[in-house]
C-alpha positions in Angstrom: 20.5 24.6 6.7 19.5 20.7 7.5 21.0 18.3 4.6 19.5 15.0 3.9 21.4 13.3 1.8 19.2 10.2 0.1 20.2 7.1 0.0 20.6 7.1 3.4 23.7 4.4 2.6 23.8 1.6 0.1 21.3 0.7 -2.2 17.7 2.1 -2.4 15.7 -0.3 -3.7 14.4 -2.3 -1.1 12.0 -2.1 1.6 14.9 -2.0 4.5 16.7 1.1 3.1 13.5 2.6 2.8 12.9 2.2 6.3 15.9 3.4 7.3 15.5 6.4 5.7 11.7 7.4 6.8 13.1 7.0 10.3 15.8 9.8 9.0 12.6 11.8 8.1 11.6 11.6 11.5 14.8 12.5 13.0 14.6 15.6 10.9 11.3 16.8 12.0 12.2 17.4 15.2 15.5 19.3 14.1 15.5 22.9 14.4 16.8 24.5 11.2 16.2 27.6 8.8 15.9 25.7 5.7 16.2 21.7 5.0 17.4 20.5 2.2 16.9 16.6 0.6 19.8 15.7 -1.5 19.5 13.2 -4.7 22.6 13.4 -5.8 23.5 10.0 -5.2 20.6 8.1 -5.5 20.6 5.0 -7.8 18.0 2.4 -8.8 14.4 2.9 -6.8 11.4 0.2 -6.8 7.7 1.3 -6.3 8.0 0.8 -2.9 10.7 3.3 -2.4 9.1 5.8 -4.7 5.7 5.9 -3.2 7.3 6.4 0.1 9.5 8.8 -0.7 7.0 10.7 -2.1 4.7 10.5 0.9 7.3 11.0 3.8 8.7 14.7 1.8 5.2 15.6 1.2 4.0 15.4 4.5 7.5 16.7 6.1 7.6 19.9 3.1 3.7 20.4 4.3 4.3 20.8 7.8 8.0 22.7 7.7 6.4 25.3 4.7 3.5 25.8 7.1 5.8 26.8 9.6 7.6 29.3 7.4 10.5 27.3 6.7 11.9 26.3 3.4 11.8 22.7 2.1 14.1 22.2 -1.1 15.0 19.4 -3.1 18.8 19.4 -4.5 21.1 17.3 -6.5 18.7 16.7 -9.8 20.3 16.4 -13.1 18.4 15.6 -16.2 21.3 13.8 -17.6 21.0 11.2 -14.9 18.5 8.6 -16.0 17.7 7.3 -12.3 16.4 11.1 -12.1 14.7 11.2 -15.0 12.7 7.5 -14.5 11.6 9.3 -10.7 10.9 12.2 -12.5 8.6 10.3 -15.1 7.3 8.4 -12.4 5.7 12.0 -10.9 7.8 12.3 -7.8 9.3 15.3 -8.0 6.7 17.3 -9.5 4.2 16.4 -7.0 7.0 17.6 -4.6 6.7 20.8 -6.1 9.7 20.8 -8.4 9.2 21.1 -12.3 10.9 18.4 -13.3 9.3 15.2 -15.4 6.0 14.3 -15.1 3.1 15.2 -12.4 1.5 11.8 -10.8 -0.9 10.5 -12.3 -0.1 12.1 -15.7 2.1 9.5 -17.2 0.3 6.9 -18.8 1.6 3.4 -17.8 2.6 0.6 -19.8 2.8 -2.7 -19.8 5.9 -2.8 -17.1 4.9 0.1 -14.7 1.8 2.6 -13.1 3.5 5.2 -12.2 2.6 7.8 -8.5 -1.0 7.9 -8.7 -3.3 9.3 -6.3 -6.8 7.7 -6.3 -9.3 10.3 -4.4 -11.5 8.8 -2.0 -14.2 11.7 -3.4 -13.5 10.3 -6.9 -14.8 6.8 -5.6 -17.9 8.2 -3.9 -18.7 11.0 -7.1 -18.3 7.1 -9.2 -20.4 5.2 -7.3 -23.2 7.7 -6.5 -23.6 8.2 -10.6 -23.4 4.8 -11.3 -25.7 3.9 -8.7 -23.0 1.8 -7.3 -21.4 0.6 -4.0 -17.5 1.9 -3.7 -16.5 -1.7 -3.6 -17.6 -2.0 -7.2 -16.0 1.4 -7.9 -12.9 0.0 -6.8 -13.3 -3.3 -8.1 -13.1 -1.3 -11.8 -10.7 0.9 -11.2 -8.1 -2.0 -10.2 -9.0 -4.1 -13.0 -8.1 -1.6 -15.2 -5.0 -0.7 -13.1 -3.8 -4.1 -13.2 -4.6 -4.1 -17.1 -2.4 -1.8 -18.0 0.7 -2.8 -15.7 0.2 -7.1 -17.4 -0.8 -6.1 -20.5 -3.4 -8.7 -19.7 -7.0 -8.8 -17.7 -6.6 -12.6 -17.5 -5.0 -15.2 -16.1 -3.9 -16.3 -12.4 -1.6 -13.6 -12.4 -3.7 -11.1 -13.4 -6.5 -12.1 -11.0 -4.1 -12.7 -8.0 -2.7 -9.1 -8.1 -6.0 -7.5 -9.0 -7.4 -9.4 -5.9 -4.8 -8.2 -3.8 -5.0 -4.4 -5.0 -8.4 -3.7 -4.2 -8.8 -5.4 -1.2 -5.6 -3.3 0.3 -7.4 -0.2 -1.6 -10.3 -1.3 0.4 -8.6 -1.0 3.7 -7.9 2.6 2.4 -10.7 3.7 1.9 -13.1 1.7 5.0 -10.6 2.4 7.2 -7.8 4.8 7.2 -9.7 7.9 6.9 -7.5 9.1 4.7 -8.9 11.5 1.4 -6.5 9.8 -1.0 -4.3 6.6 -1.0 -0.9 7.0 -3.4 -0.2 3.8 -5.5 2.9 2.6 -7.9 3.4 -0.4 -9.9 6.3 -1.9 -11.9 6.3 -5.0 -13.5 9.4 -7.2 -14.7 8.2 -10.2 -17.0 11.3 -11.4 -17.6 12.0 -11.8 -13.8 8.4 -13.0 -13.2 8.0 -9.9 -10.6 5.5 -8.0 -10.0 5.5 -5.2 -7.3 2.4 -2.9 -5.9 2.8 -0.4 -2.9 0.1 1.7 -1.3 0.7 4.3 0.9 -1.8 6.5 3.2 -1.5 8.9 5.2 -4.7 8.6 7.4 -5.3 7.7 11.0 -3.2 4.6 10.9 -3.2 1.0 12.3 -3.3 1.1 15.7 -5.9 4.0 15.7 -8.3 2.4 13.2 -8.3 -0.8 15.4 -9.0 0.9 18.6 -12.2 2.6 17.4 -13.7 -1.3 17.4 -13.5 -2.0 21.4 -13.4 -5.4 20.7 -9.6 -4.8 20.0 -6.4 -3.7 22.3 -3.1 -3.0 21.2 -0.7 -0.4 23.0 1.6 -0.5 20.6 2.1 -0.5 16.5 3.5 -3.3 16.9 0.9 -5.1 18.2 -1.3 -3.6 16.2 0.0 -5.1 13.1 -0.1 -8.5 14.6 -3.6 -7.6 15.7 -4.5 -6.9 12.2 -2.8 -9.6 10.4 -5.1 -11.7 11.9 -8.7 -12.9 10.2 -12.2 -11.6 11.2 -10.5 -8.2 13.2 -11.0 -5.2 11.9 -11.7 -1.5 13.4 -15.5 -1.6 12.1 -17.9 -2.4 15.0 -20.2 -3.5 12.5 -17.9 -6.2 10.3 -19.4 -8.8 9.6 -23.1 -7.7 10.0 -23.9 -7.1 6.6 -25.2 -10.5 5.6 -24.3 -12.7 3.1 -26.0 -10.9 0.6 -23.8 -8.1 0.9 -20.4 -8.7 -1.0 -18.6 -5.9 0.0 -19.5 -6.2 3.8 -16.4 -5.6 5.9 -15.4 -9.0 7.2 -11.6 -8.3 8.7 -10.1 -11.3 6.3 -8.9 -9.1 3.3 -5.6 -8.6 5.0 -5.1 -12.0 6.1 -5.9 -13.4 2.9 -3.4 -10.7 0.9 -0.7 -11.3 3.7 -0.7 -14.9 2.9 -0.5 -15.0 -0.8 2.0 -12.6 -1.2 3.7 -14.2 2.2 4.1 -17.6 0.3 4.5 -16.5 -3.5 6.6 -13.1 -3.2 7.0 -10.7 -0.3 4.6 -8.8 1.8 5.6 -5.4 3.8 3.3 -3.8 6.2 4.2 -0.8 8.5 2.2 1.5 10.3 3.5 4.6 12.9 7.3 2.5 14.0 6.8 -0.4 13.1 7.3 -2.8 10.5 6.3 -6.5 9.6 7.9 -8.4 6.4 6.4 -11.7 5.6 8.3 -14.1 3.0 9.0 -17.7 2.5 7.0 -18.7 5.8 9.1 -16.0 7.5 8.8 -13.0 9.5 10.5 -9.8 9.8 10.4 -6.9 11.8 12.3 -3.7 11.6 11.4 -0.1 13.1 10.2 2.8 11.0 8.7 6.1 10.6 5.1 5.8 8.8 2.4 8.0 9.4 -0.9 6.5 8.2 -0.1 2.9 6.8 2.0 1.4 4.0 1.4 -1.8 2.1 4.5 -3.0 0.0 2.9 -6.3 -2.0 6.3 -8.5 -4.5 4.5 -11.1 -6.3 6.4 -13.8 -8.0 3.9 -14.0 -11.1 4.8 -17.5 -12.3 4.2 -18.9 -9.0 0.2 -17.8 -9.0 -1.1 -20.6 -11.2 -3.9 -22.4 -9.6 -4.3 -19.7 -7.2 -8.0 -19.9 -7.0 -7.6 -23.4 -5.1 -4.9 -22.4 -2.9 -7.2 -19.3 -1.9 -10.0 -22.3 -1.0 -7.6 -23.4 1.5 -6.6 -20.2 2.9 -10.0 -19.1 3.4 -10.9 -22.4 5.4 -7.9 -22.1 7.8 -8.9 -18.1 8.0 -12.1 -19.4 9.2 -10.8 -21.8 11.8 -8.2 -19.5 13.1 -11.1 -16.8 13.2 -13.4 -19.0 14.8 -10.5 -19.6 18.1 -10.1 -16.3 18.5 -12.2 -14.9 20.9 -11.8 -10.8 20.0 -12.5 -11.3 16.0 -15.1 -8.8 14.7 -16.2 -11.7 12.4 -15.8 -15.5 11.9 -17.5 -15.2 7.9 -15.7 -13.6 5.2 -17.2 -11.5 2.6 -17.1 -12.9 -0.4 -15.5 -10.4 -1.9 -12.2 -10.3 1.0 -11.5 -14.1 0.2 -12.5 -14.7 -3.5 -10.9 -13.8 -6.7 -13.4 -11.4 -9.0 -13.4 -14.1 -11.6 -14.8 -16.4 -9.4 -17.6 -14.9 -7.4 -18.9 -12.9 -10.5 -19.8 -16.0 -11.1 -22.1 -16.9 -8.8 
């Protein structure tokens, strides 16, 4: 018997520990054990981030050890314990398989949190082929209403800032991951003016999406992160090419232009296969991980996204001019949809 005892030390709440802990996971799947067991006992306060990934690195680790006969088990759970029982509400450890709180996607939200929710990429297509719809619109719907329910609010540069910045990662998802589902949490703090939205998938991953476009080289996942990060690349041969009729045409500047905003007015996390980049205050950080398929961790400080729609003008023009200089971009003209708020180009 294998114990995993979470946290792996010291708080749990913030995108380093829960790092540090997925590369535990991986350390553990090469172990050779009769049974593994993942230990709560002493887990404290979680954030969305934490949750999502928690959720998604036992999932994927209880999938492959079950299919090889051996017993996954989750220990240490006590309903008197009101961290275990927010998790529990939140869906994580009944979509792990144990019957405690609430299944994702069952809770309801509020005005402070969305709890585990899996979004089906045949949901989107079975939507969009009976509304006689493009998936883009699909999505666009679905996070307005998302973002509803976590503000309380479908106005306001708040509101459009974080809806802008969940559907074009739920974009990415869905155009480029391969993935069948993409898992989502939210929480909300207004008296702390923080927001927080993470994303987790567990599809091909960075570095293999942006091979399949031969345009692009990376060897590593770290550089293809930096790769990525950058405006007009993207793993689709064919960004770009949809004309400027087509709003939902894949361009390559939807990460850029989330990277940035959240960069400069909260905190942006991006990790894929061992690597991870953290962007905040102008800074950059980088710390090694265990992510299969990709993971977007997006902090917004909410009373900093006033006048956003102007600051987003002058993003898109240097996304443009950086685009332009580099020779390997996909594309060097955004959709409109990867560089506008919703507000805004329904509009036009």
């Amino acid at each position: 018997m294998t114990e995993i005892t979470i946290p792996v030390e010291g708080r749990f709440d913030t995108i380093s520990s829960t790092l540090k802990f997925s590369r535990l996971v991986e350390e553990s799947f090469s172990k050779r054990a009769d049974a593994f067991k993942f230990d709560f006992s002493k887990i404290g306060f979680v954030c969305p981030t934490t949750l999502v990934a928690l959720y998604g690195l036992i999932k994927s680790f209880k999938q492959e050890k079950e299919n090889a006969g051996i017993q996954v088990n989750l220990v240490g759970l006590d309903e008197t314990n009101d961290k275990h029982t927010y998790m529990g509400h939140m869906g994580l450890f009944l979509g792990l398989g144990v019957d405690f709180g609430k299944a994702p996607n069952e809770a309801a939200g509020s005005s402070r949190y969305l709890p585990i929710t899996n979004i089906e990429r045949s949901e989107i297509d079975e939507q969009a082929e009976k509304k006689y719809q493009e998936a883009g619109d699909v999505i666009e719907e679905k996070t307005e209403a998302l973002t509803s329910v976590l503000l309380q609010t479908g106005i306001g540069d708040a509101y459009s800032g974080i809806q802008f910045s969940f559907r074009e990662m739920l974009r990415n998802v869905f155009e480029h991951s391969g993935a069948g589902s993409a898992t989502i949490c939210a929480q909300y703090w207004p008296s702390k003016h923080k927001a927080e939205v993470c994303i987790f998938d567990l599809g091909m991953g960075l570095k293999r999406s942006l091979l399949r476009n031969p345009r692009n080289s990376c060897s590593s996942d770290r550089e293809a992160i930096t790769i990525a990060l950058m405006p007009g690349v993207s793993g689709n041969v064919d960004a770009g090419k949809g004309g400027h009729g087509d709003v939902w045409q894949n361009s390559g500047f939807g990460l850029y232009m989330v990277s940035r905003i959240c960069g400069t007015k909260g905190k942006f996390a991006l990790a894929s296969g061992h690597t991870a980049v953290g962007l905040q205050n102008a800074r950059q950080l980088e710390k090694t991980c265990f992510i299969p398929g990709t993971l977007v961790s997006m902090t917004f400080r909410t009373n900093e996204l006033e006048g956003l729609s102007g600051q987003m003008k002058e993003i898109r023009s240097q996304a443009i001019k950086l685009a332009a200089e580099n020779k390997t971009a996909t594309s060097v003209e955004p959709s409109v949809a990867s560089v506008t708020l919703a507000r805004d180009f329904k509009k036009e």
